[in-house]
C-alpha positions in Angstrom: -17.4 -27.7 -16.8 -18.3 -24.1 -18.0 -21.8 -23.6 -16.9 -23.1 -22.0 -13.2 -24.7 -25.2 -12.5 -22.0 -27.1 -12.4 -20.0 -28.1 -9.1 -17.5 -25.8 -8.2 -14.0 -28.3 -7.5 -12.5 -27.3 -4.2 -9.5 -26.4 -4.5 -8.5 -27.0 -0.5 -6.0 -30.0 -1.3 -3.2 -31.7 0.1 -0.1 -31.6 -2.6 1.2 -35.4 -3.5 4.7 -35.1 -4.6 4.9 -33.1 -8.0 7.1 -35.7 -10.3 4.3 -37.7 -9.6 1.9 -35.3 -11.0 4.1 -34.7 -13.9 4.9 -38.3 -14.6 0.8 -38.4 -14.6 -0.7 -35.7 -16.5 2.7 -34.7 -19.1 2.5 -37.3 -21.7 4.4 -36.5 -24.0 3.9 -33.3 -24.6 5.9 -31.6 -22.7 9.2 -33.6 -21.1 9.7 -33.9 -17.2 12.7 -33.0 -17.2 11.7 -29.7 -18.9 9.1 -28.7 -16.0 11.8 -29.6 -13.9 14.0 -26.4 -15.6 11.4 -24.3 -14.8 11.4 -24.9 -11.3 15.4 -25.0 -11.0 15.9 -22.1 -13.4 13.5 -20.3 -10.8 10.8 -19.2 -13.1 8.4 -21.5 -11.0 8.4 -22.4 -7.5 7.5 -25.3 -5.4 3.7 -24.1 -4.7 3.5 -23.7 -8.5 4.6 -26.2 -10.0 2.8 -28.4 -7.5 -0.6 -26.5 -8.5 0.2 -27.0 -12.1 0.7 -30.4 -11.9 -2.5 -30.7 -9.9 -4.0 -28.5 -12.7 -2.7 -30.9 -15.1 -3.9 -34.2 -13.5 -7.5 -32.2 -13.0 -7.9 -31.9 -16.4 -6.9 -35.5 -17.7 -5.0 -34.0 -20.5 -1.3 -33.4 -21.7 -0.9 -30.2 -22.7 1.8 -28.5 -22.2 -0.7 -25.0 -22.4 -2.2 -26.1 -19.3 1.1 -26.6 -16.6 2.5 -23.2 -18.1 -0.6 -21.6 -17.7 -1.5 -23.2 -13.9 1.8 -22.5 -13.2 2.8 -19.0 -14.6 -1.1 -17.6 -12.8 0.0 -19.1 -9.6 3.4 -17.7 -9.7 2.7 -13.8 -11.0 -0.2 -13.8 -8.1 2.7 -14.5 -5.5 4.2 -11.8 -6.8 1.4 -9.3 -6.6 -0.8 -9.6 -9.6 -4.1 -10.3 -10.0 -3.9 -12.4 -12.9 -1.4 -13.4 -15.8 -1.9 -11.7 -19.0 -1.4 -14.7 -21.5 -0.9 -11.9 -24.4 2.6 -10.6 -22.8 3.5 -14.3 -22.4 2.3 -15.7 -25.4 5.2 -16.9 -27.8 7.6 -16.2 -25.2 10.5 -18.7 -24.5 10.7 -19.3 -21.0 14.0 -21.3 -21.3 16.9 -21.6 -24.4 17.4 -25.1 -25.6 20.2 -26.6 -24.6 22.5 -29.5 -25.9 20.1 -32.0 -24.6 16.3 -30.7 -24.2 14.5 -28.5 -26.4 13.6 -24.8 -25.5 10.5 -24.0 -23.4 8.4 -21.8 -25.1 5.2 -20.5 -24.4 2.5 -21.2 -27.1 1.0 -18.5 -29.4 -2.0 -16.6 -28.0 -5.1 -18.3 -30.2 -3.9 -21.5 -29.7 -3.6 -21.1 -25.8 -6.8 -19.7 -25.2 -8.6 -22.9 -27.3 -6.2 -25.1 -25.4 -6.8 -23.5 -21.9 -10.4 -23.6 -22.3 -11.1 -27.2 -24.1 -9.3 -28.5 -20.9 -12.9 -28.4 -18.4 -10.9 -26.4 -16.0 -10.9 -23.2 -17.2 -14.3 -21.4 -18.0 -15.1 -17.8 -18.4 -16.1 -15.3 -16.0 -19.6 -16.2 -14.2 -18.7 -19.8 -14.5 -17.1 -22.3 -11.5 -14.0 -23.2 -12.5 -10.9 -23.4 -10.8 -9.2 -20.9 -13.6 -11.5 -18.2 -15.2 -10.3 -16.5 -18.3 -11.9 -13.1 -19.6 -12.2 -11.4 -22.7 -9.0 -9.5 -22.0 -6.9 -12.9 -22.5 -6.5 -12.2 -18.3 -6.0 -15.9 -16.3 -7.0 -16.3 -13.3 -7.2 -18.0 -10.4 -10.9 -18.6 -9.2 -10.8 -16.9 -5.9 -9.3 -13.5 -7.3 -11.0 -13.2 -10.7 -14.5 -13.3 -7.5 -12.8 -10.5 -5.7 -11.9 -8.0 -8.2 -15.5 -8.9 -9.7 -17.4 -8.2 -7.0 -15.3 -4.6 -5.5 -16.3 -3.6 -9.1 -19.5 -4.1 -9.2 -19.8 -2.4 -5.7 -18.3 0.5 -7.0 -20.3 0.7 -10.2 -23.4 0.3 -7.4 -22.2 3.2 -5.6 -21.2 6.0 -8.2 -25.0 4.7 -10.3 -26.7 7.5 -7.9 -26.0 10.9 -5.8 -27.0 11.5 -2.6 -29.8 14.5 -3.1 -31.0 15.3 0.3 -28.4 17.9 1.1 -29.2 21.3 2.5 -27.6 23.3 0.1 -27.8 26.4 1.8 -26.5 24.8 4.9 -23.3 23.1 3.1 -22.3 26.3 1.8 -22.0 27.9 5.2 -20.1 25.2 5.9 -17.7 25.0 3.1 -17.5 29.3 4.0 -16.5 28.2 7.6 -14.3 25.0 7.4 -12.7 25.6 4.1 -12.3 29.7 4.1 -10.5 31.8 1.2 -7.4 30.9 0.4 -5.6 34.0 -0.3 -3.6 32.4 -3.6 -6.6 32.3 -5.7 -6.1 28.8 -6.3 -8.7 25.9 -6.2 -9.4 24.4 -3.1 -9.2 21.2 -3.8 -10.1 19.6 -0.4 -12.9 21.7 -0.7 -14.2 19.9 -4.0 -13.4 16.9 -1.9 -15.6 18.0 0.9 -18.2 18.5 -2.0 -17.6 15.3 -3.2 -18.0 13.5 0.2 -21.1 14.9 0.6 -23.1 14.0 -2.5 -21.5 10.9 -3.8 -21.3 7.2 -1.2 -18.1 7.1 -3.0 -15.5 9.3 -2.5 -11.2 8.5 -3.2 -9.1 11.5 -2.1 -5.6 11.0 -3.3 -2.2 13.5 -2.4 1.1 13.3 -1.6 1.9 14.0 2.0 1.5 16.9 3.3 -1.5 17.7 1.2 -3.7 17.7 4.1 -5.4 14.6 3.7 -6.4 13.6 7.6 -7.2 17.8 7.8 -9.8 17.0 5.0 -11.4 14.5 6.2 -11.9 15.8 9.7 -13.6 18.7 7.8 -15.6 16.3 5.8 -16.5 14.7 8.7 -17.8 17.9 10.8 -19.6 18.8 7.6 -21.7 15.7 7.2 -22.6 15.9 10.9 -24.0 19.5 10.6 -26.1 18.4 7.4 -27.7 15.3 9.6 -28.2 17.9 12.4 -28.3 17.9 16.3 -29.5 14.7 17.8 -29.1 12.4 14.8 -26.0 10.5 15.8 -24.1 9.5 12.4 -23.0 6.2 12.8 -19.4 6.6 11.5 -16.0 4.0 11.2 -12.6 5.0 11.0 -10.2 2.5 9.7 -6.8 1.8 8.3 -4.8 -1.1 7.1 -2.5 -1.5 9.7 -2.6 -0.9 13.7 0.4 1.6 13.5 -1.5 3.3 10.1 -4.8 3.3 12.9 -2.7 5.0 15.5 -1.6 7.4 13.6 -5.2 7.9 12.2 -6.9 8.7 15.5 -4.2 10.9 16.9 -4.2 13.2 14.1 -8.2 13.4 13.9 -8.3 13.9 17.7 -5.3 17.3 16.8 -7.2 18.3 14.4 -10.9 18.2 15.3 -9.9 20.6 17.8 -9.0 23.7 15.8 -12.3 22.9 13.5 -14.5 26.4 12.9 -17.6 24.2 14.1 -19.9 24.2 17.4 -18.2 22.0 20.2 -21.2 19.3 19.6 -19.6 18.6 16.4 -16.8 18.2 17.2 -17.6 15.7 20.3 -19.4 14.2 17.9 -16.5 13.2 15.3 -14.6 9.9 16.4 -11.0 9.4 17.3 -11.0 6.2 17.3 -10.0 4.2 14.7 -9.8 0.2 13.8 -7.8 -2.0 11.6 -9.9 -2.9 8.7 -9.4 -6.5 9.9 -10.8 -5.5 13.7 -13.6 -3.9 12.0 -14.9 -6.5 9.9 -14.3 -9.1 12.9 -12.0 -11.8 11.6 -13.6 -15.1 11.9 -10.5 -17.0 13.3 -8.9 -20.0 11.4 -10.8 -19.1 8.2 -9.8 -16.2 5.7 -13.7 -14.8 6.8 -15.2 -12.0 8.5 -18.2 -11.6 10.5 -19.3 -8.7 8.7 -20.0 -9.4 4.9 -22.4 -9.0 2.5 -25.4 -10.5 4.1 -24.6 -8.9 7.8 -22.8 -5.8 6.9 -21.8 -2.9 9.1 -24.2 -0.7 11.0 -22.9 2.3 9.1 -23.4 5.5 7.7 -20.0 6.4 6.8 -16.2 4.1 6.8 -13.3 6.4 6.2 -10.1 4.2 5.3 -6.7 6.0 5.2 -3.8 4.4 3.9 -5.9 2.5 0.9 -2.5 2.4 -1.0 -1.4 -0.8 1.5 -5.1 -2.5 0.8 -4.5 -5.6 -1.3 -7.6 -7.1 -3.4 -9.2 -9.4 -1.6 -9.3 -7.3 1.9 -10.8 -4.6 0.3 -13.5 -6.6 -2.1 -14.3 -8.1 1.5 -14.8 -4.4 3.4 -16.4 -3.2 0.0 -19.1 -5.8 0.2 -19.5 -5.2 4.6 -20.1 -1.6 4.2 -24.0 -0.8 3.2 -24.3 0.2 -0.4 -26.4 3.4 1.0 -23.3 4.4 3.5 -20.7 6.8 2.4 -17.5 5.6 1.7 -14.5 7.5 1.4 -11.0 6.3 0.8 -8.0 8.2 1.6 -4.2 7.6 0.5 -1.0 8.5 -2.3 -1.6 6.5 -5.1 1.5 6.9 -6.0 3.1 5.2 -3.2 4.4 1.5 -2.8 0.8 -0.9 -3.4 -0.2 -3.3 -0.5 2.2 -6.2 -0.1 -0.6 -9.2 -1.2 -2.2 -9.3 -4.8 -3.7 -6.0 -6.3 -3.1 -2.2 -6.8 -6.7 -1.4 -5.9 -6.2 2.5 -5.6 -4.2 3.0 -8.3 -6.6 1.1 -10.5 -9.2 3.1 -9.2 -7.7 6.1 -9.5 -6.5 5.5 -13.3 -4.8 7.7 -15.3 -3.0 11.3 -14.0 -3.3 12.3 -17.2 -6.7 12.6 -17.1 -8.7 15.0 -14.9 -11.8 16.5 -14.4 -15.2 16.8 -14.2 -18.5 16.2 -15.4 -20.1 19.3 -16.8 -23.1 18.5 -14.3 -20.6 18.4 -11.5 -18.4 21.0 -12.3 -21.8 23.4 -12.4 -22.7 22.0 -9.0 -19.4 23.1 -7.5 -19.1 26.8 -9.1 -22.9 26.8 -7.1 -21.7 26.1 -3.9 -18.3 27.7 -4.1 -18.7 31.1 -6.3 -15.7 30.1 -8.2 -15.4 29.6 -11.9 -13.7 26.6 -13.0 -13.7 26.9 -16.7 -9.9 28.1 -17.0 -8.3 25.6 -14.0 -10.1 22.6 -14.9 -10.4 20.2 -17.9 -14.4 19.4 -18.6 -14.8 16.2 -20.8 -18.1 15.5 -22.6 -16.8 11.5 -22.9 -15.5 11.5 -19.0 -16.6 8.6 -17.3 -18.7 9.1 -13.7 -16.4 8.2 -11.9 -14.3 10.9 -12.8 -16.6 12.9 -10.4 -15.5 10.7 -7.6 -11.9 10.8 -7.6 -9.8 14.6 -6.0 -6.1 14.7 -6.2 -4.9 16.8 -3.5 -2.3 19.2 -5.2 -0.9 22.0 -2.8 1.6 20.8 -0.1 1.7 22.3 3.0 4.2 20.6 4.7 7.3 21.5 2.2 7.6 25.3 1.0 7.7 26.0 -2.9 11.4 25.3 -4.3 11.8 22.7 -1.6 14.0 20.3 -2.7 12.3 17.2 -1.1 9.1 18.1 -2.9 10.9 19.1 -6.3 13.0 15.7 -5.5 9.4 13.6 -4.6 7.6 15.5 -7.8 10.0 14.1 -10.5 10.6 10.6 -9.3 7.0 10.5 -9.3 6.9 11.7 -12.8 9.8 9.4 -14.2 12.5 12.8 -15.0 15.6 11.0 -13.9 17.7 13.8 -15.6 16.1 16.0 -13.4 16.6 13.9 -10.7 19.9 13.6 -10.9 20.3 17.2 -11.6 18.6 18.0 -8.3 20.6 15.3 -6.2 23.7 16.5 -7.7 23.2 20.2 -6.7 25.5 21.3 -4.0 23.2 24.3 -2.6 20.3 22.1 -1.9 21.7 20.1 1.5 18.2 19.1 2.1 18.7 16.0 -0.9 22.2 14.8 -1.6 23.4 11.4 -3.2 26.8 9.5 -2.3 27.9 6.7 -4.7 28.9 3.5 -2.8 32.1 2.3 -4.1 32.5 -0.3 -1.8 30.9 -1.9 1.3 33.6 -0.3 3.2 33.6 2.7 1.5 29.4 2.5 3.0 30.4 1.5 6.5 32.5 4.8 6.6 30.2 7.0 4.8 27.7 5.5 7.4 29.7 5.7 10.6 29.9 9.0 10.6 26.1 9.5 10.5 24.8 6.9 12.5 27.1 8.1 15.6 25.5 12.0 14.8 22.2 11.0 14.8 22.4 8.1 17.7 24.7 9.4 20.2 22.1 11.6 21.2 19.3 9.3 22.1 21.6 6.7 23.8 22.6 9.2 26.5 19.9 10.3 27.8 18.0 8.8 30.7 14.2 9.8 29.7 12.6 7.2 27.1 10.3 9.9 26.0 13.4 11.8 24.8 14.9 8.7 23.9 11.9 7.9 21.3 11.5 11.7 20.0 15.4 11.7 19.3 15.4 8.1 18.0 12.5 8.8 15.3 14.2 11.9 14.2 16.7 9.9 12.2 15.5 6.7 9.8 18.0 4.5 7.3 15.6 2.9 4.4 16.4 -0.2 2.9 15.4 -1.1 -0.4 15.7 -5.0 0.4 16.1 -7.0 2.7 19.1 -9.3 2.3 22.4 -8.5 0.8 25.0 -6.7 2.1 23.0 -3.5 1.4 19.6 -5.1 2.8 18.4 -4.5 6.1 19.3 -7.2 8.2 23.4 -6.6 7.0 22.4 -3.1 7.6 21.3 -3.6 11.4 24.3 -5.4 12.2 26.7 -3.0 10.8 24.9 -0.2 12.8 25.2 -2.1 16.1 28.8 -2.9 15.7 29.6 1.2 14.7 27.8 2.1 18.1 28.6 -1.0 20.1 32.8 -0.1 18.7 32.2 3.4 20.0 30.9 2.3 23.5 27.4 3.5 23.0 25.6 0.1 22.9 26.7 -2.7 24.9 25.9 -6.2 23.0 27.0 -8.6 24.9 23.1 -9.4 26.3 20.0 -9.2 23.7 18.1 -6.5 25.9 20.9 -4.4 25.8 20.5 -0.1 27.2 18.9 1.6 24.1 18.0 -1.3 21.5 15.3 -0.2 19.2 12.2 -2.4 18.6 9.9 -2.8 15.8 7.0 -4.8 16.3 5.7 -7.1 13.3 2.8 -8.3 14.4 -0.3 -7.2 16.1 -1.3 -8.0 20.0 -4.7 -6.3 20.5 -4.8 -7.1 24.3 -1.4 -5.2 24.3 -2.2 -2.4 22.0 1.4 -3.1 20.0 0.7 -3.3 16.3 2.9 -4.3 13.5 5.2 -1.3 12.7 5.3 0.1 16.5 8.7 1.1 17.4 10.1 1.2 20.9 13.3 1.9 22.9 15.0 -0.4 25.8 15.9 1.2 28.5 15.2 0.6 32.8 12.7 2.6 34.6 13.9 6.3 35.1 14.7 6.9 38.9 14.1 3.3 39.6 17.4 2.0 40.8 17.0 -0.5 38.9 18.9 -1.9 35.5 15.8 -4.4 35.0 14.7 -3.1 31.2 11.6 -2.7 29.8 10.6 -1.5 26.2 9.1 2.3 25.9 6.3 2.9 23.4 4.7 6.1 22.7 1.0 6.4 23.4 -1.9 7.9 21.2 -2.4 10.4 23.8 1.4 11.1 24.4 1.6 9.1 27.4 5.1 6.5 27.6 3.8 2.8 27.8 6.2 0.2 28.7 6.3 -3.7 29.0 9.2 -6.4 29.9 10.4 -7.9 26.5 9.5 -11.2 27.4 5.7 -10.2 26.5 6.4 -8.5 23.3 4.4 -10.2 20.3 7.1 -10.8 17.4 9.8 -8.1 17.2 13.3 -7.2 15.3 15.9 -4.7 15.9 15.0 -1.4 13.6 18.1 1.0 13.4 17.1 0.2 9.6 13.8 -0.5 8.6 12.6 -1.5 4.8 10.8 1.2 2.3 7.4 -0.9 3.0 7.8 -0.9 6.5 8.2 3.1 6.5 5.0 3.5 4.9 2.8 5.9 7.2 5.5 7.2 8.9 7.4 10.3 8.7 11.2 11.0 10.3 12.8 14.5 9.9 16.0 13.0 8.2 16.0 10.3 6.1 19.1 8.1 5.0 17.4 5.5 1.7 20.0 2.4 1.0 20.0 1.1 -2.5 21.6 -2.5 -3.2 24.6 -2.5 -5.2 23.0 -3.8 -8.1 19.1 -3.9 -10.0 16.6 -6.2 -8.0 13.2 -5.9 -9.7 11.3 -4.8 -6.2 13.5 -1.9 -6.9 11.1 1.0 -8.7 9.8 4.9 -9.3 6.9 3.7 -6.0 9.8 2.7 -4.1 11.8 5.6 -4.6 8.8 8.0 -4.7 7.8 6.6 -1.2 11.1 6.4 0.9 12.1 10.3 -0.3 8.6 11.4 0.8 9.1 9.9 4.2 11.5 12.5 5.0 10.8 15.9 6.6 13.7 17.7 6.7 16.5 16.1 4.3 16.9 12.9 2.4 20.2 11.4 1.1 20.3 8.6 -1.1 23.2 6.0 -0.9 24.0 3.8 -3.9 25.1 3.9 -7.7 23.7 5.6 -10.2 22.7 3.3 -12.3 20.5 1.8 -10.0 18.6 4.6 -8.8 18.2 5.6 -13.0 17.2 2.3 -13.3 14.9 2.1 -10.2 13.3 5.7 -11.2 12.9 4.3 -15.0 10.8 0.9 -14.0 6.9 1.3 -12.7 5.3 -1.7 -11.0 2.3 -2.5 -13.0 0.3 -4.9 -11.4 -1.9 -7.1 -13.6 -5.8 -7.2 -13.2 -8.7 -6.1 -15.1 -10.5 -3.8 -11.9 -9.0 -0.5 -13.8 -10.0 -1.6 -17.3 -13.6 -2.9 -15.7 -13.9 0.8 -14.2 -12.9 2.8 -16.8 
């Protein structure tokens, strides 16, 4: 079963019931009643121990190697890995023995592997097995051990060669016009991106926000088009993971472009618009395909994709192999920040160690040529770097948040993993712009929350204008680190509609009530609504009528609104969840912690609902859990960073 030639088992299958499959394919190697702990103690669940079984029968044998090892892959991929590293779960016991049944313990490392791959099931990478197993001791399943494969080998393609037909006398004027001196003396570092963008078909610019990100790439943009000239029409795709992430994409490029040092036919010439990565490629309905692949890829000469944080694995292995291998690709986004919901943490794989930065000597020479500025003392040069080193620019100076700000100080050591300092900054009484209450209680949280909920909502539930309504609304955001619980969003919500409803300011009794806010959770193209679109109910202004309708802001500023009856699938959003805040910004920012340690809870997490906030942040919970959630980094499984660097 290991070799290419050999037919590749499908692995589309209807599920019989799994004591079956266990009764079938155990023997006595492992007891039933023993798989049946793992699924009842949690460790497995229904979809995995069903695929293990299947596994199991698939292989004709009884070893106990095999269902662990079907099932644990399965279950760490639902959870946002790429594959389950046998060596961290090799020897481990999975369950204590008990009075009746012996423990369940994972076998030792050599011993699995053999067993694994004398099975016919598993074979090793290049070969059509259901479960592929590398050289790293990495499992996977089939489908994602392809994907990773394949984005890496497109981005090895990419980085093998620079583009060389630059006008170099050209791109300097226009590094001297769109990126002039910046009076600090520091680097410009979204000038070296610019640089980048311009000789590489690879290009990942990573910063926190505020580091002028969307700015760059408009400049990056404008410069490309003055190297291909007048007349030459760049063909050139913006896209982002999400509709609202899209929105957002083409309204700040259409601000932006505007204030560009560059000849109005550039600047005509730069697009606004901007597609979800899934509109781009075309989704194929019914079928996890696209349209554009591999053999008909996009008629492009450059794809910017902001937001690549929230791209899982397999949707960007897909838009890796649609975009031509001679276009230029540039990927925008914090690595830092929560990863994509589905399998993968592609740009923080790419963008691998912080610790390590800088240039090759070639490219370092290249950019003290175009930019008169000596490098030698600002920059680490390595004569072991890898290439892609030359390919990667962290953006570093913020100019949303003034130095000694205490959101950025905040931001900068979560991100780092300083609790002490942390805590030393929450707990300082001269900084109001971050502050930290301890819950004691859940009552002790409805009254802490009362009090701000009826500040920051009053405002936006008097007034009759819905564009008013919308700018006051968004002004204000409460975070949830989960979802359930009686700290979780949807306890959250309800407790927030009973404070204003209490104080007259909402009136429940009908579910289209004056003032509800929306958040969409799905996207309706024909509508223009896209998942993570929030609107405000409220009638017509100057109508005379009380029939209501749900206001959206437009990308142009313009109010759109429609009857709820057509909205695509919605919830109320006084509180929304970290992940859902992703891409957006609010000027005061309120983050929920449960009252105890979840393991969703992390340093991304935290990192990403304090950088939300423009103004102020305040952090609700116990200490304890924020030390703990600031201590533990979500490291996703998968072998793309090692295969890259």
């Amino acid at each position: 079963m290991h070799g290419n030639g050999k037919k590749k088992i499908q692995m589309d299958i209807e599920f019989a019931d799994f004591d079956k499959l266990i009764d079938k394919s155990m023997g006595v190697t492992m007891h039933k009643n023993n798989l049946t702990r793992l699924h009842q103690a949690g460790i497995l669940t229904d979809i995995d121990m069903h695929f293990a079984g299947f596994m199991t029968d698939l292989a004709g044998s009884s070893y106990q190697e095999v269902f662990l090892g079907a099932g644990l892959v399965s279950n760490v991929t639902g959870k946002g890995d790429v594959c389950l590293d046998l060596a961290s779960f090799a020897g481990r016991m999975l369950l204590d023995k008990d009075e009746e049944r012996d423990a369940v313990i994972c076998h030792g490392l050599s011993a699995w592997k053999n067993n694994l791959m004398s099975t016919g099931i598993v074979g090793r990478p290049g070969d059509l097995c259901p479960l592929i197993l590398d050289e790293g001791s990495r499992l996977y399943l089939y489908r994602y051990w392809e994907y990773e494969k394949k984005l890496s080998d497109s981005i090895k393609q990419r980085i093998r060669e620079d583009i060389n037909s630059i006008n170099l006398s050209l791109i300097k004027d226009s590094l001297k016009r769109l990126f002039p001196e910046r009076m600090d003396g520091d680097i410009d570092w979204q000038k070296v991106a610019a640089i980048i963008s311009a000789f590489k078909k690879f290009c990942v610019i990573s910063g926190g926000p505020g580091t002028g990100k969307t700015t760059t790439v408009a400049k990056i943009l404008a410069l490309l088009l003055e190297q291909a000239g007048k007349g030459e029409n760049l063909r050139i795709f913006l896209a982002a993971p999400t509709g609202k992430a899209a929105a957002r994409l083409s309204e700040s490029i259409e601000n932006i472009k505007k204030k560009l040092n560059c000849k109005d036919y550039i600047k005509a010439a730069i697009p606004t618009k901007a597609f979800t990565i899934h509109r781009l490629l075309k989704t194929i309905i019914g079928s996890p395909f696209f349209h554009h692949n591999s053999e008909n890829p996009l008629s492009a000469d450059i794809v910017v994709v902001d937001e690549a944080s929230m791209v899982d694995l397999p949707l960007m292995s897909k838009l890796m192999q649609a975009v031509p291998i001679d276009a230029r690709l540039i990927l925008i986004g914090d690595s830092n920040q929560l990863a994509s919901v589905d399998p993968g943490s592609v740009l923080g794989d790419i963008c691998g160690s912080d610790h390590v930065r800088g240039f090759t000597t070639n490219f370092v020479n290249k950019i003290e040529e175009l930019t008169y500025e000596k490098f030698a003392d600002s920059i680490k040069e390595y004569k072991d770097i890898k290439v892609l080193h030359d390919h990667i620019v962290i953006l570093k100076k913020n100019y949303r948040f003034a130095d000694g700000s205490g959101i950025n100080g905040l931001s900068q050591a979560v991100k780092l993993g300083n609790v002490d300092k942390a805590l030393s900054l929450l707990k300082n009484k001269n900084n109001r712009s971050i502050m930290f209450e301890e819950i004691l209680s859940v009552d002790n949280f409805k009254r802490i929350l009362m009090d701000k909920v009826i500040e920051f909502y009053s405002e936006y539930l008097k007034t009759d204008d819905p564009g008013i309504a919308l700018e006051l609304f968004n002004r204000f955001k409460i975070l949830c680190a989960v979802k359930t619980g009686q700290f979780g969003v949807y306890a959250v919500n309800a407790i927030i509609e009973q404070i204003l409803s209490r104080e007259k300011l909402i009136q429940t009794e009908n579910l289209w009530y004056r003032g509800r806010p929306v958040l969409i959770i799905s996207n309706d193209y024909k509508l223009g609504l896209f998942n993570g679109d929030i609107g405000i109910t409220m009638p017509i202004p100057s109508s005379g009528s009380n029939d209501m309708y749900v206001f959206f802001p437009g990308t142009s500023g313009e109010l759109r609104h429609f009857l709820p009856y057509r909205l695509p699938r919605h919830e109320t959003v006084y509180a929304i969840t970290v992940h859902k805040s992703q891409g957006s910004e609010f000027e005061n920012v309120y983050l929920v912690l449960p009252d105890k340690d979840y393991s969703v809870l992390s340093r991304e997490l935290i990192y990403t609902a304090i950088t939300r906030a423009g103004q102020s942040v305040t952090i609700l919970g116990k200490k304890e859990v924020l030390r703990t959630a600031i201590f533990r980094v979500i490291e996703r499984k998968s072998g793309l960073h090692d295969s890259l660097w």
